[in-house]
C-alpha positions in Angstrom: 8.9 -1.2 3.7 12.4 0.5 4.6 13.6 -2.8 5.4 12.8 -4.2 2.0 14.4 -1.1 0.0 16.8 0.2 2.3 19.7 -1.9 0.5 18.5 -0.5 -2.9 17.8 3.2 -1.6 21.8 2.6 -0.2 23.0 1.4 -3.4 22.2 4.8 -5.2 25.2 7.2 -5.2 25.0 9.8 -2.9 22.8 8.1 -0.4 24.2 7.7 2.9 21.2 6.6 4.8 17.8 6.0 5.0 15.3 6.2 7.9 11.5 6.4 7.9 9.1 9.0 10.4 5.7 9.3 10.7 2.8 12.1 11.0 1.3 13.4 13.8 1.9 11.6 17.1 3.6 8.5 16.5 7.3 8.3 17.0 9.9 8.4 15.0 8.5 12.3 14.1 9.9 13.9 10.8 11.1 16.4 13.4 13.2 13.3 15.5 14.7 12.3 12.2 15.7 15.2 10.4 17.7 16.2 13.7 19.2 12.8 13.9 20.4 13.6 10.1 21.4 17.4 11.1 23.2 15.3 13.7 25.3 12.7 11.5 26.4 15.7 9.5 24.2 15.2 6.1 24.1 18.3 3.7 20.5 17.4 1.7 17.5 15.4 2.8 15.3 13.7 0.0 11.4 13.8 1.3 9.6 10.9 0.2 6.4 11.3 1.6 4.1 8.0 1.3 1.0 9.8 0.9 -1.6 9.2 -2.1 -2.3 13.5 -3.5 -2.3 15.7 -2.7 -3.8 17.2 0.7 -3.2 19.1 4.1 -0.3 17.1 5.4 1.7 17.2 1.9 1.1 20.9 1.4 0.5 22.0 5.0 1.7 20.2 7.6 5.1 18.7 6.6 6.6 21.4 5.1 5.2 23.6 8.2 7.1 20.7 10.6 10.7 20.8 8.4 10.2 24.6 9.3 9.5 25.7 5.6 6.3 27.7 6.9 5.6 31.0 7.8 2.1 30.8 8.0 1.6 31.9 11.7 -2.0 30.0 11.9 -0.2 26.6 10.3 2.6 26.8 13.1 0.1 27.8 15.8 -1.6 24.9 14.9 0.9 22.2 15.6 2.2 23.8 18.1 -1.1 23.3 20.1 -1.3 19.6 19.1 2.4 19.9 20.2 3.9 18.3 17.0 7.6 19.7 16.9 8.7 21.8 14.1 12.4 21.3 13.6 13.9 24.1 10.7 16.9 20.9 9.4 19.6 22.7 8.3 20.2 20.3 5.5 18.3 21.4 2.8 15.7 19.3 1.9 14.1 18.4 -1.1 10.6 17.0 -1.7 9.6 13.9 -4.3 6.4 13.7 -5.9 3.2 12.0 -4.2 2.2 8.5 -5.1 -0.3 9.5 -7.2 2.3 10.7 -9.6 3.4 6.9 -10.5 0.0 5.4 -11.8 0.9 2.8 -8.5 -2.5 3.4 -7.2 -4.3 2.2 -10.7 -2.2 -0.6 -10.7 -3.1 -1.5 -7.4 -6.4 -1.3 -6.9 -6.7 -3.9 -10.4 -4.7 -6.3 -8.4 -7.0 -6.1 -5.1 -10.1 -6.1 -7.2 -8.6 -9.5 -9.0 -7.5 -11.3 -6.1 -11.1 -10.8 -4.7 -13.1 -11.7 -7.6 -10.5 -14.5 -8.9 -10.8 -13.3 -12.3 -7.7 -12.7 -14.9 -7.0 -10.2 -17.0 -7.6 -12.2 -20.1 -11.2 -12.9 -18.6 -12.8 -9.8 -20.4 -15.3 -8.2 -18.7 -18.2 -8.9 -16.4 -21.4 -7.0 -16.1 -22.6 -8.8 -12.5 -19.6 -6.9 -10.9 -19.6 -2.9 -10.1 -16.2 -1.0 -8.1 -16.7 1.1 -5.6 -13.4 3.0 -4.0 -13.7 4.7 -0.9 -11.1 6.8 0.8 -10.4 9.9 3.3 -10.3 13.0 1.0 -8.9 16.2 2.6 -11.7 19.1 2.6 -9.1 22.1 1.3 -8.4 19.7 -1.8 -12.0 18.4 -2.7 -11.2 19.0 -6.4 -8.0 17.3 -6.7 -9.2 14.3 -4.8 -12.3 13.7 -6.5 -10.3 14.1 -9.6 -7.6 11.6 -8.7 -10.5 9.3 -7.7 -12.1 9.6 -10.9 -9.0 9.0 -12.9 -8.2 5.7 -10.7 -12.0 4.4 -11.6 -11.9 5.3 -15.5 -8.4 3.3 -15.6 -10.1 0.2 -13.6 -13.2 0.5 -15.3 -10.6 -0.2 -18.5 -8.6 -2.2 -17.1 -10.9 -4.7 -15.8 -13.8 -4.4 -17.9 -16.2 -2.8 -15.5 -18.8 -0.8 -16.4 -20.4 0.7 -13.2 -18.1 2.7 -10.3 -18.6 5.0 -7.4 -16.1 7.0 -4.8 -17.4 7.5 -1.9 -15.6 9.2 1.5 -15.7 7.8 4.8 -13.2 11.0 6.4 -12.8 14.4 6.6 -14.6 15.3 3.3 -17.5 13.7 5.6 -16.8 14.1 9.0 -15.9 10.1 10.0 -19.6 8.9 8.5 -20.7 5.5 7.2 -23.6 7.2 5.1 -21.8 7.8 1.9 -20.3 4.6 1.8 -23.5 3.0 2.5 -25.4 5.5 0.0 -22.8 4.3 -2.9 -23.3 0.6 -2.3 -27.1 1.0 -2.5 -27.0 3.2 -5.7 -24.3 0.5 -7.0 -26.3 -2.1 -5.8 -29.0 -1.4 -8.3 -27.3 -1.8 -11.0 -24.9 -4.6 -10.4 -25.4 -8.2 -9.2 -22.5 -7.7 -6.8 -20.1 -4.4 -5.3 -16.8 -5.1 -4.8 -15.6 -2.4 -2.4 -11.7 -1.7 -2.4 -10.6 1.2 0.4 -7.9 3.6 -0.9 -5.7 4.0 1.8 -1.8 3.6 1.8 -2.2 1.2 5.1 -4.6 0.0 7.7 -6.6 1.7 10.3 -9.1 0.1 12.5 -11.1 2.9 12.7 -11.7 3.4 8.7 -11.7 -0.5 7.6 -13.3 -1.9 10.6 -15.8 0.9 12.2 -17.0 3.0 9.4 -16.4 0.9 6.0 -17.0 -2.3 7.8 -20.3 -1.4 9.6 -21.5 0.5 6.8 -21.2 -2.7 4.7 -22.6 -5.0 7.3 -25.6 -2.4 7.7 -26.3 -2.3 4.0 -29.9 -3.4 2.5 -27.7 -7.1 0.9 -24.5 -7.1 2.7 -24.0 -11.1 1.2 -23.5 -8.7 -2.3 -21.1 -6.9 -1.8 -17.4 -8.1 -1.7 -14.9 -6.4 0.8 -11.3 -7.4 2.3 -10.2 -4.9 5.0 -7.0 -4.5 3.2 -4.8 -1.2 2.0 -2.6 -0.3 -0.3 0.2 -1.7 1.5 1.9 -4.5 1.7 2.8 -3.9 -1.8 6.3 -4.2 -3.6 5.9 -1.7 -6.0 5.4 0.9 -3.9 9.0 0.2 -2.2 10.2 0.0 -6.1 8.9 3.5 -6.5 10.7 4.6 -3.8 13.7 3.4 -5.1 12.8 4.8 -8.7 11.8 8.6 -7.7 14.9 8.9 -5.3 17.1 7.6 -8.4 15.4 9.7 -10.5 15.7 12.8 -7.6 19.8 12.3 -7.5 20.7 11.7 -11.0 18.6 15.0 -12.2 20.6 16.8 -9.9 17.3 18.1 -7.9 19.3 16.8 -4.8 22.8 16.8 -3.6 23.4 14.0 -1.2 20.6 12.2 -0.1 18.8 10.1 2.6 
């Protein structure tokens, strides 16, 4: 994705340039890149963080690793998983979550189309029922079920379906197949055929393949219910979005020079 928007993200005024990090353990680290700006002498830092609501590592963790925390038990935290906290001493401002664009909505229409081969103009069709499954985070129940709820009520309009279901297959539930499995059954009495789309910004073995996967295989009619292992990503709009809440950022005057 920063290969595709990079030339657009450069093309804004006041953005000098634009690198990506990751969460956790996998290199580069927020920590690696914001010293590696510090480094090349940038005042301000736009944050775009490629996450779907809002949860631990958007209101926790991130800020806690720029060095914006003082919660002693947050800190003490990463410091045992030995995830570096690096205070930047650009100042650093942070965009909106995905969630705030209405990208998901639009996405999840487009999966559930390519997978049932119908158009928009088609209209509805009562044989087909949507279930969305995705790793909530525990401190947020609320807000994710709400944002999950909000993403079915728009598909359920959008494509004319009539029956839907969230279920979790990740922290909310400890890393289970039952609720996924529960909410295809349930589904499964009430529509000829479950098409199952997982809301996660990219792939992951361990949620597509070993706990969505096997729950579907395991399922009383797995020939019923239709599932690509797929994400969120690859899709262009969410590199447009990028582009369009950075933009948005700068010419608003929320940040000064930007990355």
């Amino acid at each position: 994705m920063q290969e595709e928007v990079s030339r657009d993200l450069l093309d804004i005024p006041g953005v000098g340039e634009v690198r990506t990090a990751f969460m956790e353990y996998t290199e580069p680290s927020i920590a690696s890149q914001l010293r590696a700006f510090d480094e090349a002498r940038f005042d301000s830092v736009v944050v775009v963080p490629i996450l779907l609501t809002i949860s631990d590592h958007s209101y926790d963790d991130i800020p806690a690793i720029c060095g914006l925390s003082d919660d002693p038990e947050k800190i003490a935290e990463l410091q045992k998983e030995r995830i570096e906290i690096y205070p930047a001493q650009a100042s650093l401002d942070f965009a909106p979550l995905i969630d705030f664009s209405g990208l998901v909505q639009r996405n999840v229409a487009r999966r559930v189309r390519a997978i049932t081969g119908r158009r928009a103009e088609d209209g509805s069709d009562a044989r087909f029922g949507l279930l969305l499954v995705g790793y909530g985070s525990a401190e947020y129940e609320d807000e994710w079920n709400r944002f999950f709820t909000e993403v079915r009520r728009e598909a359920e309009r959008e494509l004319g379906i009539r029956h839907s279901a969230h279920a979790w297959c990740g922290h909310l539930v400890n890393y289970s197949r039952e609720p996924t499995n529960d909410a295809i059954e349930s589904l499964l009495h009430s529509v000829e055929r479950v098409i199952l789309v997982p809301v996660f910004v990219a792939y992951d073995p361990m949620f597509q393949e070993k706990i969505i996967g096997r729950a579907v295989e395991r399922c009383g009619a797995p020939e019923r219910v239709l599932y690509r292992r797929d994400s969120i990503l690859p899709d262009p709009e969410v590199g447009r979005w990028v582009v369009e809440i950075t933009g948005k950022m700068l010419a608003s005057g929320r940040a000064g020079a930007n990355l």
